[in-house]
Each structure stands twice: as structure tokens, then as C-alpha cells.
Wavefront OBJ file of the C-alpha trace (Angstrom):
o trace
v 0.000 0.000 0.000
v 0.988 3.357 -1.194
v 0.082 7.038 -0.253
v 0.558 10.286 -2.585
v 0.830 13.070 -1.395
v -0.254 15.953 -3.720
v 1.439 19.161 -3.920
v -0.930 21.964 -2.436
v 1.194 25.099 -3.526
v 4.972 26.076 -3.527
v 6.826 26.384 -0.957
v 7.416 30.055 0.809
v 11.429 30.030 1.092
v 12.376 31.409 4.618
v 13.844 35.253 5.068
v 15.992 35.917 7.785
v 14.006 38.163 10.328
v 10.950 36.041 9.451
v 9.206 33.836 10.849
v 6.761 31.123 8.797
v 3.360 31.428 8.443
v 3.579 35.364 9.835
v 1.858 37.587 7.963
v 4.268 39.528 5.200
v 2.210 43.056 5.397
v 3.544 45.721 7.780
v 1.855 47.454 9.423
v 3.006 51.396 9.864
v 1.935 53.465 12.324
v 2.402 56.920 13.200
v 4.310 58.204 16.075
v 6.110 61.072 17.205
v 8.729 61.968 19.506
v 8.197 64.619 22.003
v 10.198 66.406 25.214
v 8.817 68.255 28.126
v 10.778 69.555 30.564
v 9.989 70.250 34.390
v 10.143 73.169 36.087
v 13.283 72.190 38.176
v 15.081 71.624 35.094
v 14.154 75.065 33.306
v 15.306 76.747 36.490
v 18.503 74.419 36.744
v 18.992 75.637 32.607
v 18.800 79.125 34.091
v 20.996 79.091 36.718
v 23.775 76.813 34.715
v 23.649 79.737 32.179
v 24.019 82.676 34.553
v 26.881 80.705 36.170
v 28.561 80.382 32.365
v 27.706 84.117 31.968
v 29.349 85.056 35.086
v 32.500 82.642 34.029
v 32.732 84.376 30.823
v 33.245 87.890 32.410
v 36.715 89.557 32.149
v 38.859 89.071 35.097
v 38.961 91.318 37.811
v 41.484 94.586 37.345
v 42.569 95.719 40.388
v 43.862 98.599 38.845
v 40.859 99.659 37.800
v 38.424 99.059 41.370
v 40.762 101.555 42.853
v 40.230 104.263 40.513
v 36.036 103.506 40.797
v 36.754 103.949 44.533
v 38.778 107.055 44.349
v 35.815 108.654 41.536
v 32.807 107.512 44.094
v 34.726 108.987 47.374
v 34.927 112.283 45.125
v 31.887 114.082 45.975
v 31.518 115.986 42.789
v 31.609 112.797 40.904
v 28.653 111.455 41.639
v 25.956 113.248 40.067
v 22.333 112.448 38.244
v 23.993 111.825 34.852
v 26.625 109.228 35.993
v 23.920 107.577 38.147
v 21.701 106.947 35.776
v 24.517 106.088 33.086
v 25.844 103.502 35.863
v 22.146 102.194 35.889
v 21.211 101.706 32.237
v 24.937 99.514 32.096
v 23.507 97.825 34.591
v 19.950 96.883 32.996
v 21.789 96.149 29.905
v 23.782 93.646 31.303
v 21.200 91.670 32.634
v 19.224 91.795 29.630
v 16.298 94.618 30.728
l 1 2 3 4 5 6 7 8 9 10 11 12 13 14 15 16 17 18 19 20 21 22 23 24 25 26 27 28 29 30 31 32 33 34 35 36 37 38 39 40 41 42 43 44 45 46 47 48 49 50 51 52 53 54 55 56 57 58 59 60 61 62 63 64 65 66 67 68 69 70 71 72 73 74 75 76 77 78 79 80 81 82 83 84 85 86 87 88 89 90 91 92 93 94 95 96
């Protein structure tokens, strides 16, 4: 006694990365990618850049503190125009 066996369909050869039987349609879907950031780590972003502001500033002249010193003892030296000159350097440094 003798059995056939009939050919049903050929044979799907085997890709790497794939398993048989699996279904060869992908699926895509659509993602994205997104950051938020916490309120600790804004304020850490801050401070790390005033620190690499400050680090950035010219050394101090020592030269130059003692003139400042001698001009502000001066009475006649400070007057409306250099106070408010002194000021506005001020606010522009920090970005006001």
C-alpha cells in the first residue's frame, strides 16, 4: 500500500528576520517623539547659564576698582547723569 501526497502550492522560502506562516504586510503606524521639561530643570537651565555668563566675564582689574573707589569717594563725581549712566549699564547687562 501506497500514499501520494499531492502538492498543495509552492513552498514560501524562509527570510531571515521572518518567521513562517507570519503575515508579510507591515503594518506602519504613526508616532512622534516629544520632550517636556519640568520646572526644576528650566530653572537648573537658568541658573547653569548665569553661572557660564558670570565665568565668561573679564577678570577682575585691580587697577581699575581703585580708581572707581577714588571717583565715588569724590563728591563731585557722583551726580544724576553718571547715576543713571551707571544704571542703564547695569539693565543692559542683565538683559532689561
Amino acid at each position: 500500500m501506497s500514499m501520494t501526497i499531492d502538492r498543495i502550492g509552492s513552498p514560501e522560502p524562509i527570510q531571515p528576520g521572518k518567521r513562517p506562516g507570519q503575515n508579510s504586510r507591515v503594518r506602519e503606524t504613526e508616532k512622534s517623539d516629544s520632550i517636556s521639561l519640568s520646572s526644576e530643570a528650566i530653572e537648573k537651565a537658568e541658573l547653569y547659564r548665569a553661572i557660564e555668563l558670570i565665568s565668561a566675564a573679564p577678570d577682575i582689574r585691580e587697577d581699575r576698582i581703585a580708581e572707581l573707589k577714588q571717583k565715588i569717594n569724590d563728591p563731585s563725581y557722583l551726580n544724576e547723569q553718571i547715576i543713571n549712566a551707571t544704571a542703564d549699564k547695569i539693565m543692559d547687562v542683565f538683559g532689561f
